[in-house]
mmJSON file of the N, C-alpha and C atoms, coordinates in Angstrom:
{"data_MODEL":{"atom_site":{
"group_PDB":["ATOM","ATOM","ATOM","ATOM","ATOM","ATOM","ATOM","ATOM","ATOM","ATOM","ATOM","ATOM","ATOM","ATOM","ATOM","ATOM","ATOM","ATOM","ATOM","ATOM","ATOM","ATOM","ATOM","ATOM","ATOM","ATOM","ATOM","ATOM","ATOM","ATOM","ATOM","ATOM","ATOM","ATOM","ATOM","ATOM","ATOM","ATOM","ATOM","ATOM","ATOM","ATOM","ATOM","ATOM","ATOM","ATOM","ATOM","ATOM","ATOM","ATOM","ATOM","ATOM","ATOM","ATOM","ATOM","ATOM","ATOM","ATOM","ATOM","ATOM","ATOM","ATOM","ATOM","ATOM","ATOM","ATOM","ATOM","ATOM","ATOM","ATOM","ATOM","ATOM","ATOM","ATOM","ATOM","ATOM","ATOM","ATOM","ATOM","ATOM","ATOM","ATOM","ATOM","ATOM","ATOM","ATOM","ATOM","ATOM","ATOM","ATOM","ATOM","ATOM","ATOM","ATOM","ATOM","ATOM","ATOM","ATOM","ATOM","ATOM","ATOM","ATOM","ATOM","ATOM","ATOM","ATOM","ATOM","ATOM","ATOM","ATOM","ATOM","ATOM","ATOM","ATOM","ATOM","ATOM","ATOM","ATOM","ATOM","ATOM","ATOM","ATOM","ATOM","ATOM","ATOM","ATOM","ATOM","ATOM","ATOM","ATOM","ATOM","ATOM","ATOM","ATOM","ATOM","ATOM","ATOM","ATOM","ATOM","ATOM","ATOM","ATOM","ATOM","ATOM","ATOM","ATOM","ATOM","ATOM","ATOM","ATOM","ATOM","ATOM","ATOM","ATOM","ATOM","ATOM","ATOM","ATOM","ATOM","ATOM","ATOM","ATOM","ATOM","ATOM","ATOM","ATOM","ATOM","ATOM","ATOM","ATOM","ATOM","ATOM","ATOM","ATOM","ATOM","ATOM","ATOM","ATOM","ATOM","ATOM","ATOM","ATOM","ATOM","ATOM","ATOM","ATOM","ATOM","ATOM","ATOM","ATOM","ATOM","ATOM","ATOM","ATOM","ATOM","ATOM","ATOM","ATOM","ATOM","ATOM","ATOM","ATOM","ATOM","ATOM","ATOM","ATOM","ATOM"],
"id":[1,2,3,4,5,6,7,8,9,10,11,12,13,14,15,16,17,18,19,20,21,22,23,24,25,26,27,28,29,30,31,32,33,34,35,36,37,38,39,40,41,42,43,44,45,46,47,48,49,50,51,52,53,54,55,56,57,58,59,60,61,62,63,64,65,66,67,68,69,70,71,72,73,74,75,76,77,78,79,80,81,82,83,84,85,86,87,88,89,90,91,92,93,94,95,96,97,98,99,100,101,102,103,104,105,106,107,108,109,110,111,112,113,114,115,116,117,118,119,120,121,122,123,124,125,126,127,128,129,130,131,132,133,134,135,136,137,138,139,140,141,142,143,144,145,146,147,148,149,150,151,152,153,154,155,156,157,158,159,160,161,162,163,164,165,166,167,168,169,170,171,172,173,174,175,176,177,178,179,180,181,182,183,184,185,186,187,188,189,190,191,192,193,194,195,196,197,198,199,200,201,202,203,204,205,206,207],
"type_symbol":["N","C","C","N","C","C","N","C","C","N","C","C","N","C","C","N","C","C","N","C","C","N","C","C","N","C","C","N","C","C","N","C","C","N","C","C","N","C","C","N","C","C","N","C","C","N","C","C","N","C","C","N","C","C","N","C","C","N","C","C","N","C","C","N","C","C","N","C","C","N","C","C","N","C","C","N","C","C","N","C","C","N","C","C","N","C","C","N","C","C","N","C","C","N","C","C","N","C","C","N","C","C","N","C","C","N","C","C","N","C","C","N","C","C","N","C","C","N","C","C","N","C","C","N","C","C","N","C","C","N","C","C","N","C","C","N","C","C","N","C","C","N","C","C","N","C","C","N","C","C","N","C","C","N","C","C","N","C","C","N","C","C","N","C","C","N","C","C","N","C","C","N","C","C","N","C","C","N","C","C","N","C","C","N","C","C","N","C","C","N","C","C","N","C","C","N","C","C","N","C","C","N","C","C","N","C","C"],
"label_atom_id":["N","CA","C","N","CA","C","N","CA","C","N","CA","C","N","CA","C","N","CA","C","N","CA","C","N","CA","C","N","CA","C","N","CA","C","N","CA","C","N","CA","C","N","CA","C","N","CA","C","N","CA","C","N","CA","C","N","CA","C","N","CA","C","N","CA","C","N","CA","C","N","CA","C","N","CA","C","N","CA","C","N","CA","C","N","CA","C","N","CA","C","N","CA","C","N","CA","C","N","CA","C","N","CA","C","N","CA","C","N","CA","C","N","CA","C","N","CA","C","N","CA","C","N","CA","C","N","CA","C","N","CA","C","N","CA","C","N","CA","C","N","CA","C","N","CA","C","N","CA","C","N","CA","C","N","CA","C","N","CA","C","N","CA","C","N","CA","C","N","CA","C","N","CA","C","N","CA","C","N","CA","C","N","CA","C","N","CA","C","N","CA","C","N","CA","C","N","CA","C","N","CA","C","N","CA","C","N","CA","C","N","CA","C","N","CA","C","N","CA","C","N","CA","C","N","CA","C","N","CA","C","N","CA","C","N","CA","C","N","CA","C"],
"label_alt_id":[null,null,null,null,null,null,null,null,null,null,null,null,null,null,null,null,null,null,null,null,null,null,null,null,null,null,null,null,null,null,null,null,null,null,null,null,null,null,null,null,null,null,null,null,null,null,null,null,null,null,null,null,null,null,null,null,null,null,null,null,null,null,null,null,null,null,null,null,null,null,null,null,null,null,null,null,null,null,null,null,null,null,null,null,null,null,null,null,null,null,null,null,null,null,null,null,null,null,null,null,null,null,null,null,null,null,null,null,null,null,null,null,null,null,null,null,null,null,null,null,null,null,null,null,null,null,null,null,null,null,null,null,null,null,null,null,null,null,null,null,null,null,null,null,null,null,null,null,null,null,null,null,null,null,null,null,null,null,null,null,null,null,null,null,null,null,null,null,null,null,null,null,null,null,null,null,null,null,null,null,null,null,null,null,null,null,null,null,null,null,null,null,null,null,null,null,null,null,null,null,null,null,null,null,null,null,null],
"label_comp_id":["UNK","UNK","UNK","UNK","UNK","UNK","UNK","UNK","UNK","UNK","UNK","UNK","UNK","UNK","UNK","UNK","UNK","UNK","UNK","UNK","UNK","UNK","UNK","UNK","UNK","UNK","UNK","UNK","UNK","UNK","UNK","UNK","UNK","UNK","UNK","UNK","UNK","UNK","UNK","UNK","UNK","UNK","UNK","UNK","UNK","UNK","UNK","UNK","UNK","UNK","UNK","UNK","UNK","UNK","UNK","UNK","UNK","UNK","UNK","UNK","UNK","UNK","UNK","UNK","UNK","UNK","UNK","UNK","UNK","UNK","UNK","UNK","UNK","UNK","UNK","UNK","UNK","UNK","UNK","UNK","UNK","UNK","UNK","UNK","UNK","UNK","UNK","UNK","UNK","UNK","UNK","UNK","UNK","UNK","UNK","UNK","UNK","UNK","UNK","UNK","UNK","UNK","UNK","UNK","UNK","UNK","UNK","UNK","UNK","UNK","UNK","UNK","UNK","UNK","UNK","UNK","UNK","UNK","UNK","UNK","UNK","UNK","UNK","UNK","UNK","UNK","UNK","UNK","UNK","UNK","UNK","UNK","UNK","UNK","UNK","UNK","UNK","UNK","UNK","UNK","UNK","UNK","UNK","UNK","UNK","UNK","UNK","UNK","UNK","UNK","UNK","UNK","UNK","UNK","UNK","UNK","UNK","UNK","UNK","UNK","UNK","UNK","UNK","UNK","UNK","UNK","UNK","UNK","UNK","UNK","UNK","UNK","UNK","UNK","UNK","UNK","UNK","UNK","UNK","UNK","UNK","UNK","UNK","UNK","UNK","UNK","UNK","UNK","UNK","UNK","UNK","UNK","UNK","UNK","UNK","UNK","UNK","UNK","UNK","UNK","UNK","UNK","UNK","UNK","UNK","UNK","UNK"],
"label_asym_id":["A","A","A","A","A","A","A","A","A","A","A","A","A","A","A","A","A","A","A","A","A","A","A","A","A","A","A","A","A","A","A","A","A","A","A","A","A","A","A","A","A","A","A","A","A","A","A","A","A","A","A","A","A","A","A","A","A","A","A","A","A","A","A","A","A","A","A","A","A","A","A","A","A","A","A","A","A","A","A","A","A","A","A","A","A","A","A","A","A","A","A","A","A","A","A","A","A","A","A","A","A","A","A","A","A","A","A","A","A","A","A","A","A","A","A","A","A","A","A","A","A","A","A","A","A","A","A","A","A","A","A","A","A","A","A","A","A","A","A","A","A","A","A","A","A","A","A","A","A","A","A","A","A","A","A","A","A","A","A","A","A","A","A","A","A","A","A","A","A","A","A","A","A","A","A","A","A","A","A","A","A","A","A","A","A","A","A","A","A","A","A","A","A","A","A","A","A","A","A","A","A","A","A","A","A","A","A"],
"label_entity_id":["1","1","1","1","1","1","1","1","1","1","1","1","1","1","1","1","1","1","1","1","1","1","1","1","1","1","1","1","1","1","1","1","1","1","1","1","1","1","1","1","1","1","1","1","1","1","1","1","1","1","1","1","1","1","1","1","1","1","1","1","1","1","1","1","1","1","1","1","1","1","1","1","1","1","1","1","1","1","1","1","1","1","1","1","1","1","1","1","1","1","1","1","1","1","1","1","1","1","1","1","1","1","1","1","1","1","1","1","1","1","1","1","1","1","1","1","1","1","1","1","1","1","1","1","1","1","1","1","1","1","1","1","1","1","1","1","1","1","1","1","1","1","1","1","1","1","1","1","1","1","1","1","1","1","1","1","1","1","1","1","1","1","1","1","1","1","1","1","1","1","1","1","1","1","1","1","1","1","1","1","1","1","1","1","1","1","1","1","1","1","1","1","1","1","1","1","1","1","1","1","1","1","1","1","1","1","1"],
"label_seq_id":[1,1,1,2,2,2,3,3,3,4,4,4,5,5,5,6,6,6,7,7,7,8,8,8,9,9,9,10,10,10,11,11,11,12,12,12,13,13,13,14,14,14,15,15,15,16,16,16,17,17,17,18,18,18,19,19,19,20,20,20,21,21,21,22,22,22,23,23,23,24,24,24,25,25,25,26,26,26,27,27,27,28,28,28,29,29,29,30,30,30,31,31,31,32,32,32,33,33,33,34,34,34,35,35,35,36,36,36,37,37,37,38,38,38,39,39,39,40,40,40,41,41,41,42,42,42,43,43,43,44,44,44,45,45,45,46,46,46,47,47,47,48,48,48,49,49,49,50,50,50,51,51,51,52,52,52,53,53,53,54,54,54,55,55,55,56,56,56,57,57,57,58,58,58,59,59,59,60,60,60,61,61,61,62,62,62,63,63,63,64,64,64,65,65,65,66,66,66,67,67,67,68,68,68,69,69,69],
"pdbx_PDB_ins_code":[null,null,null,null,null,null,null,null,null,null,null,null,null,null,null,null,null,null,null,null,null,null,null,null,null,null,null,null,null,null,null,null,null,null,null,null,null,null,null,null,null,null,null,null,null,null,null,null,null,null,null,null,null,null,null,null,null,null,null,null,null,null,null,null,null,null,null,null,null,null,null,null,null,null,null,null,null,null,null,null,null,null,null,null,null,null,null,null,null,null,null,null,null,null,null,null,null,null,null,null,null,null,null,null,null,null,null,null,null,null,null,null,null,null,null,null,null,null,null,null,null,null,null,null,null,null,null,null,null,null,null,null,null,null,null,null,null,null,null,null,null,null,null,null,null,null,null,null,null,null,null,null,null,null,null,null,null,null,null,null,null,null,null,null,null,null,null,null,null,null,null,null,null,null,null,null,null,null,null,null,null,null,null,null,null,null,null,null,null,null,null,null,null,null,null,null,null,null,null,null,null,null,null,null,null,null,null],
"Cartn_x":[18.726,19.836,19.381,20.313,20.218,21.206,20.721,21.826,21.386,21.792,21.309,20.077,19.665,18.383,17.315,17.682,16.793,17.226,16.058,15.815,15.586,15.869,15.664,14.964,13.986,13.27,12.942,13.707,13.828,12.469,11.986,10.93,10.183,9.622,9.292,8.003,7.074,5.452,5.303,4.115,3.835,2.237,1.32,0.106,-0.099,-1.396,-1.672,-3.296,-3.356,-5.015,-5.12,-6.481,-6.293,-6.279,-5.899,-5.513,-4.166,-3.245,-1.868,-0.993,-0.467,-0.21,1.437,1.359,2.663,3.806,4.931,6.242,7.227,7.829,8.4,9.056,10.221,10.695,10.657,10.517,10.372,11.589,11.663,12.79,11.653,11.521,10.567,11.421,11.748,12.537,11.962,12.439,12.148,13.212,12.43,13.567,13.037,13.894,13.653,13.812,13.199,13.808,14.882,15.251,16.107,15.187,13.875,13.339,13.073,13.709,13.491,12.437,11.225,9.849,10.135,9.523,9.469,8.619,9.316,9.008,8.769,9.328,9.252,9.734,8.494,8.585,8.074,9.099,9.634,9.258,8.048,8.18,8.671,9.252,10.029,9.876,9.062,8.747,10.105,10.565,11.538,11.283,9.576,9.563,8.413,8.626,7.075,6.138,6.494,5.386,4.541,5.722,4.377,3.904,3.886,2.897,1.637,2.16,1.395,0.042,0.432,-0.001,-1.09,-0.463,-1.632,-2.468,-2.3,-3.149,-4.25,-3.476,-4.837,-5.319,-5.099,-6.041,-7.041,-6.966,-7.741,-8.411,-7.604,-8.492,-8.847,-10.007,-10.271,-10.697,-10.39,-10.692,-12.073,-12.932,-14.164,-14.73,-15.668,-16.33,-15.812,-15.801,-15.101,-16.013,-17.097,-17.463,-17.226,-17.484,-16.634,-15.756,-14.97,-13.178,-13.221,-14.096,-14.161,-14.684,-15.479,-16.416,-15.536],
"Cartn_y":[26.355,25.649,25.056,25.035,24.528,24.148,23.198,23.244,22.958,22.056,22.249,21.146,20.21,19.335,19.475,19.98,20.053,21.553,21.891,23.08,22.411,22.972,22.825,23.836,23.92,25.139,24.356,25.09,24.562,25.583,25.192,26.112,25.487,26.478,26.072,26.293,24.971,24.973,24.809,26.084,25.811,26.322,25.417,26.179,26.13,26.698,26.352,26.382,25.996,25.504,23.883,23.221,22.044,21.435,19.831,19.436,19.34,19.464,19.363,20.136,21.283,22.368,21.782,22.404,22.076,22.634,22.601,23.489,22.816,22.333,21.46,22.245,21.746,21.843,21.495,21.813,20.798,21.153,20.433,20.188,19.791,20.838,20.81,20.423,19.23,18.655,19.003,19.568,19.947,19.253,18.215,17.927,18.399,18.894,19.371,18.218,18.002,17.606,18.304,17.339,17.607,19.32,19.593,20.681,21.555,21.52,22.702,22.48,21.344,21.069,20.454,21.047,19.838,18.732,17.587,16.198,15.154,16.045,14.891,16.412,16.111,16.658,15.362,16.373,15.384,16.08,16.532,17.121,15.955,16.223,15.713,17.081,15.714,16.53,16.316,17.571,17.693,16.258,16.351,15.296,14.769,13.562,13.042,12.478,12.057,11.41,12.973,14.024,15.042,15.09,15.298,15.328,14.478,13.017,12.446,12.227,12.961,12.669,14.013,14.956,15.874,15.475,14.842,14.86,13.634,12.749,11.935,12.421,12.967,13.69,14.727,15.551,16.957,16.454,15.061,15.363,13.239,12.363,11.782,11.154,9.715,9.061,9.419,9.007,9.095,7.404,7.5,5.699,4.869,3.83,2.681,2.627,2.657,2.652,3.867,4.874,6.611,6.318,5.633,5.46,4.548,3.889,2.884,3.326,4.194,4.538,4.893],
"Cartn_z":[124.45,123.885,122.555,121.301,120.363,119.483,118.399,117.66,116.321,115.189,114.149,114.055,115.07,114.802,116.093,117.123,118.545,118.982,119.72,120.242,121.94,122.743,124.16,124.537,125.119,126.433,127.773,128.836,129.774,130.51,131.329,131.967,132.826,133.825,135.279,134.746,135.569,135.762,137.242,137.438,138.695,138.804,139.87,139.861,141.468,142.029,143.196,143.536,142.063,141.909,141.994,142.256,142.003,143.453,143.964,144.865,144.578,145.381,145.548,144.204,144.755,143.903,143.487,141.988,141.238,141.25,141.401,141.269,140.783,139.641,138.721,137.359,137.136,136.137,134.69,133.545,132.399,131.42,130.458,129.296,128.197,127.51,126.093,124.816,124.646,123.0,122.344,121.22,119.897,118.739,117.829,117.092,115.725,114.654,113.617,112.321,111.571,110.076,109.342,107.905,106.894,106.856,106.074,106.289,106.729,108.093,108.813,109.991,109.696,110.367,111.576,112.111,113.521,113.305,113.68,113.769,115.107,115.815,117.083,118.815,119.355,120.371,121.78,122.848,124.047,124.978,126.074,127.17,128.657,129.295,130.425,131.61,132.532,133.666,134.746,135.446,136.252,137.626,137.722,139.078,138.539,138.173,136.991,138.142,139.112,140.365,140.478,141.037,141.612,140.499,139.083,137.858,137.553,138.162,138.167,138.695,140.401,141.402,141.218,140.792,140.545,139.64,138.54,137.136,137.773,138.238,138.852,140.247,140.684,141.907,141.33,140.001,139.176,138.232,137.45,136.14,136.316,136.764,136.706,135.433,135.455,134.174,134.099,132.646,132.531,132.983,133.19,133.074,131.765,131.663,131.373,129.813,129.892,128.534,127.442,128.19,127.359,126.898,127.863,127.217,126.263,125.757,125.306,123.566,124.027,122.749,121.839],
"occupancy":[1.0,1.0,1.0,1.0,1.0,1.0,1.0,1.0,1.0,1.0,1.0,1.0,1.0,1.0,1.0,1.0,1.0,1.0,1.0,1.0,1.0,1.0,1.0,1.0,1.0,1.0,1.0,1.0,1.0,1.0,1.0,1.0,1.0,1.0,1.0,1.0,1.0,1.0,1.0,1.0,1.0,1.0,1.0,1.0,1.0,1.0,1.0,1.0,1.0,1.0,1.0,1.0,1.0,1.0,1.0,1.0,1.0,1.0,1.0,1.0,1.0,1.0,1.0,1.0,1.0,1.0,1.0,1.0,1.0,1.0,1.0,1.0,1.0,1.0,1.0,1.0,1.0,1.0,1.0,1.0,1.0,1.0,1.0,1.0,1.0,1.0,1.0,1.0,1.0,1.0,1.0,1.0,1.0,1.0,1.0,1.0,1.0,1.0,1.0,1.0,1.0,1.0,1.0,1.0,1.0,1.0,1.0,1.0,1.0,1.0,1.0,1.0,1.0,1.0,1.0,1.0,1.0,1.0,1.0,1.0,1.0,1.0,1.0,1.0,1.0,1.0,1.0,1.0,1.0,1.0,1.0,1.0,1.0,1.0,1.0,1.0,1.0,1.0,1.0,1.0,1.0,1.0,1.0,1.0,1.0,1.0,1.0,1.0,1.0,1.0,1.0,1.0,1.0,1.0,1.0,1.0,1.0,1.0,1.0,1.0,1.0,1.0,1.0,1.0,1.0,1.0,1.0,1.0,1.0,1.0,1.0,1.0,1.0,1.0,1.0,1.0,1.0,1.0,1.0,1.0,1.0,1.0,1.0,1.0,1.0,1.0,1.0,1.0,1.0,1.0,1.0,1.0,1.0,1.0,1.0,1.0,1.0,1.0,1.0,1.0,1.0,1.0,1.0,1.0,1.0,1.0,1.0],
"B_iso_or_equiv":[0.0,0.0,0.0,0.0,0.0,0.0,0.0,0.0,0.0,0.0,0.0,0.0,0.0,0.0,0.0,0.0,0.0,0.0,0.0,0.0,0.0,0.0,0.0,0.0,0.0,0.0,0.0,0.0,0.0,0.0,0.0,0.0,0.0,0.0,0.0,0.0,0.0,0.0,0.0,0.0,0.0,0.0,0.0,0.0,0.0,0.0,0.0,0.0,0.0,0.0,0.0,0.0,0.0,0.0,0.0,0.0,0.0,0.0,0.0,0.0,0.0,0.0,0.0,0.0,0.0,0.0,0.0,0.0,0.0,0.0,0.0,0.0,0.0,0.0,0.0,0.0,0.0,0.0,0.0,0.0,0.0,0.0,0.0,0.0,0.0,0.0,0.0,0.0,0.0,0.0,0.0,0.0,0.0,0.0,0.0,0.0,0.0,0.0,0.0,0.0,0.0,0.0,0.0,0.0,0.0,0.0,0.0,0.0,0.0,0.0,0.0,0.0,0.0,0.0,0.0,0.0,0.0,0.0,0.0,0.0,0.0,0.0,0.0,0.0,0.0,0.0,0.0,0.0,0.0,0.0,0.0,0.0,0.0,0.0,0.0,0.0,0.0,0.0,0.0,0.0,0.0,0.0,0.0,0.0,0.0,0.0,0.0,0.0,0.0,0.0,0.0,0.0,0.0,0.0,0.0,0.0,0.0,0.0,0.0,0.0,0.0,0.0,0.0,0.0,0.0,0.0,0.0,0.0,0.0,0.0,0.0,0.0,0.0,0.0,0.0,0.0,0.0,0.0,0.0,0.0,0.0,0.0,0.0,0.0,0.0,0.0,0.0,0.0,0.0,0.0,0.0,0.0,0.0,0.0,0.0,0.0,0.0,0.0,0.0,0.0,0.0,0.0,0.0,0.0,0.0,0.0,0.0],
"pdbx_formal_charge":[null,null,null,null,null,null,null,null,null,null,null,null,null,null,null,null,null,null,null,null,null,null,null,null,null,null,null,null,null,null,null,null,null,null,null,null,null,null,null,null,null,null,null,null,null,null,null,null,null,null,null,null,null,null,null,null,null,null,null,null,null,null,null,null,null,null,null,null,null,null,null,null,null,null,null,null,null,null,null,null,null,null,null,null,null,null,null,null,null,null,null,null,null,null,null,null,null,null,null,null,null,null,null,null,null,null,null,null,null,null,null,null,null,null,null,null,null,null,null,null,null,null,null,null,null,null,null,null,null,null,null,null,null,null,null,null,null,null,null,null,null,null,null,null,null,null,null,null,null,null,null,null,null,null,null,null,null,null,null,null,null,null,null,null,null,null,null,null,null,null,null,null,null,null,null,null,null,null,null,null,null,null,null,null,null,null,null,null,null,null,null,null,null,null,null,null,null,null,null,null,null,null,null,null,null,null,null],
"auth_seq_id":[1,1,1,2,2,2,3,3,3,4,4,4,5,5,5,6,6,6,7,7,7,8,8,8,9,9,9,10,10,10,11,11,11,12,12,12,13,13,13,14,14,14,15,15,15,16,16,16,17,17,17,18,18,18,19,19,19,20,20,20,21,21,21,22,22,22,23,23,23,24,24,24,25,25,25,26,26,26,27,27,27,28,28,28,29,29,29,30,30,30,31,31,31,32,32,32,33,33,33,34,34,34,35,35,35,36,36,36,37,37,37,38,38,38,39,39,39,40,40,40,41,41,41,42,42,42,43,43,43,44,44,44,45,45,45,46,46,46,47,47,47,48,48,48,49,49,49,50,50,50,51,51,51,52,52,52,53,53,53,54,54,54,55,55,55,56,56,56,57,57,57,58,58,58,59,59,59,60,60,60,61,61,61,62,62,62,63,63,63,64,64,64,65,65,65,66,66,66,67,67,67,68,68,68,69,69,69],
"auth_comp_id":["UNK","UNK","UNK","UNK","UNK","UNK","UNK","UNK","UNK","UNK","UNK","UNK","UNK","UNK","UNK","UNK","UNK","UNK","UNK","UNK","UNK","UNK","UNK","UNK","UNK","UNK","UNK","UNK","UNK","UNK","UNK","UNK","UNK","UNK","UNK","UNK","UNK","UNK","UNK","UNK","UNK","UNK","UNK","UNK","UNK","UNK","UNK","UNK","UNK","UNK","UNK","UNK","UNK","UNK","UNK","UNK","UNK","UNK","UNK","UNK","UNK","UNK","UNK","UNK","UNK","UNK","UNK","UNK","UNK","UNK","UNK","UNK","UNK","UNK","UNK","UNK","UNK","UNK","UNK","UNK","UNK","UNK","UNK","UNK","UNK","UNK","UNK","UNK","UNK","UNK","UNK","UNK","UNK","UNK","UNK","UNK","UNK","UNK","UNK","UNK","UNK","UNK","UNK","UNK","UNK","UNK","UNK","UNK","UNK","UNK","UNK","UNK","UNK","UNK","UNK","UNK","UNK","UNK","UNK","UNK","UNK","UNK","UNK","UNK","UNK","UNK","UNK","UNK","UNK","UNK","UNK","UNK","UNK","UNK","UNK","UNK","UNK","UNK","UNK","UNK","UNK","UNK","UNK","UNK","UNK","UNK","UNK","UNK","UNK","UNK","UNK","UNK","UNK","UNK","UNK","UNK","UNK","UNK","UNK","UNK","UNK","UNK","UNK","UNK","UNK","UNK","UNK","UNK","UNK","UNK","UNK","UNK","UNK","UNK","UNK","UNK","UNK","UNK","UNK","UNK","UNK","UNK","UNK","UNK","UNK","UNK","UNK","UNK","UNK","UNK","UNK","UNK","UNK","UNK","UNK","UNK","UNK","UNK","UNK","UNK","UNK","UNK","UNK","UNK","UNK","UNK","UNK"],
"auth_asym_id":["A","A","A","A","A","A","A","A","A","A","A","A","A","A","A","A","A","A","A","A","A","A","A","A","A","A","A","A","A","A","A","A","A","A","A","A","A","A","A","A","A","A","A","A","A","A","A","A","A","A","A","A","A","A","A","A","A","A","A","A","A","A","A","A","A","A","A","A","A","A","A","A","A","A","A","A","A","A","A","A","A","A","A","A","A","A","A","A","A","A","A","A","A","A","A","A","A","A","A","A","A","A","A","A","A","A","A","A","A","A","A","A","A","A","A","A","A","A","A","A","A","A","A","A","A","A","A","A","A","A","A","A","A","A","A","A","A","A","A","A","A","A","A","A","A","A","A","A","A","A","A","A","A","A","A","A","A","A","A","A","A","A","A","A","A","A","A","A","A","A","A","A","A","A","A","A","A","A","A","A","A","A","A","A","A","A","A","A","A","A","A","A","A","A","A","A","A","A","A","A","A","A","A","A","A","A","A"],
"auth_atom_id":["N","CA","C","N","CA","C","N","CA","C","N","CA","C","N","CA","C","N","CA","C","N","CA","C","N","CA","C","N","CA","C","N","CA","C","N","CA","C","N","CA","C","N","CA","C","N","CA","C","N","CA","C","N","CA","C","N","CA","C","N","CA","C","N","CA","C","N","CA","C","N","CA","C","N","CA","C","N","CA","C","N","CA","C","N","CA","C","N","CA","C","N","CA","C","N","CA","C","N","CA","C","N","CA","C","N","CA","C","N","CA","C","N","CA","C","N","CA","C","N","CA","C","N","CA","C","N","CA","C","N","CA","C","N","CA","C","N","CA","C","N","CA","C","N","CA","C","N","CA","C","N","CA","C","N","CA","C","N","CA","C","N","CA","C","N","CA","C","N","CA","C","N","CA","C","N","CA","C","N","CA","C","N","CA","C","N","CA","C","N","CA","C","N","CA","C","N","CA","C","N","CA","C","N","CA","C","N","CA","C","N","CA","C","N","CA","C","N","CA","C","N","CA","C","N","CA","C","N","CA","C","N","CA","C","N","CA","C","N","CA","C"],
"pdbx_PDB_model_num":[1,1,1,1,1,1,1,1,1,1,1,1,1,1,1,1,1,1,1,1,1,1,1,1,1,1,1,1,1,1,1,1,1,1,1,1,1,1,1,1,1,1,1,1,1,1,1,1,1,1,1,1,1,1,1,1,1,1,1,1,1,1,1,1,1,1,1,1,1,1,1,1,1,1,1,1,1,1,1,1,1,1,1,1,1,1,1,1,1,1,1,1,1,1,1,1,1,1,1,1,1,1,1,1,1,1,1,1,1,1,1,1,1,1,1,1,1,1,1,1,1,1,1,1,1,1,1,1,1,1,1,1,1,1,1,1,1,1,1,1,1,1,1,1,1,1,1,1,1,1,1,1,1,1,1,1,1,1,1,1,1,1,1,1,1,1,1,1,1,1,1,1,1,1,1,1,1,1,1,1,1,1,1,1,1,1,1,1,1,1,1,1,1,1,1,1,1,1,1,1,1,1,1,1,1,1,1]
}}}
């Protein structure tokens, strides 16, 4: 879907790697400038908990000072 300032792509993510496997929808915003450029992008997860819930179960923070550095 589009029109003359945003582009929409709607599209399914799914994996079944990992702990607790993904199957979710997304809505990829695309907004354009006076120029033609893209300026501002929006991904929106269909179910943001299961997103969540995977990303912190797979990909753990680093220690407190890393994050820090």
């Amino acid at each position: 879907m589009c029109n003359g300032e945003y582009v929409v792509d709607i599209h399914r993510c799914w994996t079944t790697q990992g702990v607790g496997p993904v199957d979710t929808m997304w809505a990829l915003v695309r907004h354009f400038d006076a120029d033609g450029q893209v300026d501002r992008v929006v991904n929106l997860s269909g179910d943001q908990h299961q997103m969540d819930n995977y990303v912190w179960a797979n990909f753990p923070l680093a220690p407190l000072p890393a994050r820090l550095a």
